[in-house]
C-alpha positions as CSV (number, residue, x, y, z in Angstrom):
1,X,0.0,0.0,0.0
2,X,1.1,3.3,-0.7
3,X,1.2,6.4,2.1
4,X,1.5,10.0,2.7
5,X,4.0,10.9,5.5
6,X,3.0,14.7,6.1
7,X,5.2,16.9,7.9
8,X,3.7,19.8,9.5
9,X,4.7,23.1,9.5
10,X,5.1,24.9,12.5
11,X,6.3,28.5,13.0
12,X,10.1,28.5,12.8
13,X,9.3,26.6,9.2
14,X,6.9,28.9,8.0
15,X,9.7,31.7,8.9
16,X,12.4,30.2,7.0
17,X,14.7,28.7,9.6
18,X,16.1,25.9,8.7
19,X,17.4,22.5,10.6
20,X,20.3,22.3,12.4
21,X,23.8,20.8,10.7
22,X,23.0,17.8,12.6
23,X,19.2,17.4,11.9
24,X,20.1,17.6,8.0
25,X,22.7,14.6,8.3
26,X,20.1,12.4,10.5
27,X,16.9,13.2,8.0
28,X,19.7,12.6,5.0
29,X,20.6,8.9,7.0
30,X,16.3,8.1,7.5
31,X,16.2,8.9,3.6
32,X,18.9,6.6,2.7
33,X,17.8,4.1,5.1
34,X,14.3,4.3,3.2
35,X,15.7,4.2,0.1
36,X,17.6,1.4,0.6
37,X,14.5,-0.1,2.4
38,X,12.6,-0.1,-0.6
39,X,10.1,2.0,0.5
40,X,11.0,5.6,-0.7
41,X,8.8,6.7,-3.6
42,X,9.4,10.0,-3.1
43,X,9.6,12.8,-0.8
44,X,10.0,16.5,-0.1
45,X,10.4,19.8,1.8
46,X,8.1,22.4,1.3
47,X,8.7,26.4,1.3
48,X,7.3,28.5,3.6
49,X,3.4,29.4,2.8
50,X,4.5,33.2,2.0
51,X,6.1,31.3,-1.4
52,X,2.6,29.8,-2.2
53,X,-0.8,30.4,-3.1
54,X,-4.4,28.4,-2.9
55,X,-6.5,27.9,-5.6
56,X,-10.1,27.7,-3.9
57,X,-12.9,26.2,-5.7
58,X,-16.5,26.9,-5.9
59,X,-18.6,25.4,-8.9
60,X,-16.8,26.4,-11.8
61,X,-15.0,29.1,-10.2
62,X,-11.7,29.3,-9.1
63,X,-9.7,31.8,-6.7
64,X,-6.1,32.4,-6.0
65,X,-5.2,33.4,-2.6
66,X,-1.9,34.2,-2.1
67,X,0.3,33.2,1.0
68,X,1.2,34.0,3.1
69,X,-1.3,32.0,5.5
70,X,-1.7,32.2,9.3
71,X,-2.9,29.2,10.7
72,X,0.1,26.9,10.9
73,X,-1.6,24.0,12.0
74,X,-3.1,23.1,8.6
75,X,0.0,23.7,6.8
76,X,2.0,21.0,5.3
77,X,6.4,21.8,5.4
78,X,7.2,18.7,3.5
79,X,5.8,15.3,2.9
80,X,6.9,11.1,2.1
81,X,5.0,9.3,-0.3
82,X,6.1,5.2,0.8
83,X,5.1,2.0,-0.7
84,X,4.5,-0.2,2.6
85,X,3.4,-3.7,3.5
86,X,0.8,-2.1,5.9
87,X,-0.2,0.9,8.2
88,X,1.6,-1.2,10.7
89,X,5.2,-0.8,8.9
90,X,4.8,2.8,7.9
91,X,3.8,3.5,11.6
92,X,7.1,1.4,12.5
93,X,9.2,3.8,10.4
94,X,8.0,7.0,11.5
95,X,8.8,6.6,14.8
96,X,12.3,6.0,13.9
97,X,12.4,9.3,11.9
98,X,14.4,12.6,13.1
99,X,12.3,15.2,14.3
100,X,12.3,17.5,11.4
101,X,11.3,20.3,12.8
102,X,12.5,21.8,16.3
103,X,10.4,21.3,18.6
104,X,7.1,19.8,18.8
105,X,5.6,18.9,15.3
């Protein structure tokens, strides 16, 4: 089965900071081990929301709001896409993963 490993973004993300020297090499060492798991398909970090815009549908119309947006709770700062066995196994791996942000995410 294939999942969606979301990270969310929290407010030192959405203002740019980025990980620590450290952090970088242990997310860089959970990729590898992933990838040489078998179960990367792929993965990524966002940019902050102030880069981005929404489109919002309604009917046949479509709005563009542009970033950037406040509530940091909803936003997404990077994402896995994995090709697991089962929940079971993706749950497995994420608790082995690096905090990628600073604090509490």
């Amino acid at each position: 089965m294939r999942v969606m490993v979301l990270v969310k973004a929290t407010k030192d993300s959405e203002a740019g900071a980025m990980p620590s020297t450290e952090l970088l090499a242990a997310m860089g060492q959970f990729n590898e081990d992933l990838v040489n798991a078998g179960l990367m398909l792929a993965g990524e970090g966002l940019r902050p929301s102030a880069q981005g815009k929404r489109v919002a549908f309604e009917g046949r119309n479509r709005t563009v709001i542009d970033g950037p947006f406040a509530a940091t709770g909803e936003l997404v700062a990077g994402f896995w896409l994995w090709q697991v066995k089962d929940m079971d196994e993706a749950v497995a791996w994420v608790k082995r993963c690096p905090n990628p942000m600073p604090g509490p995410s």
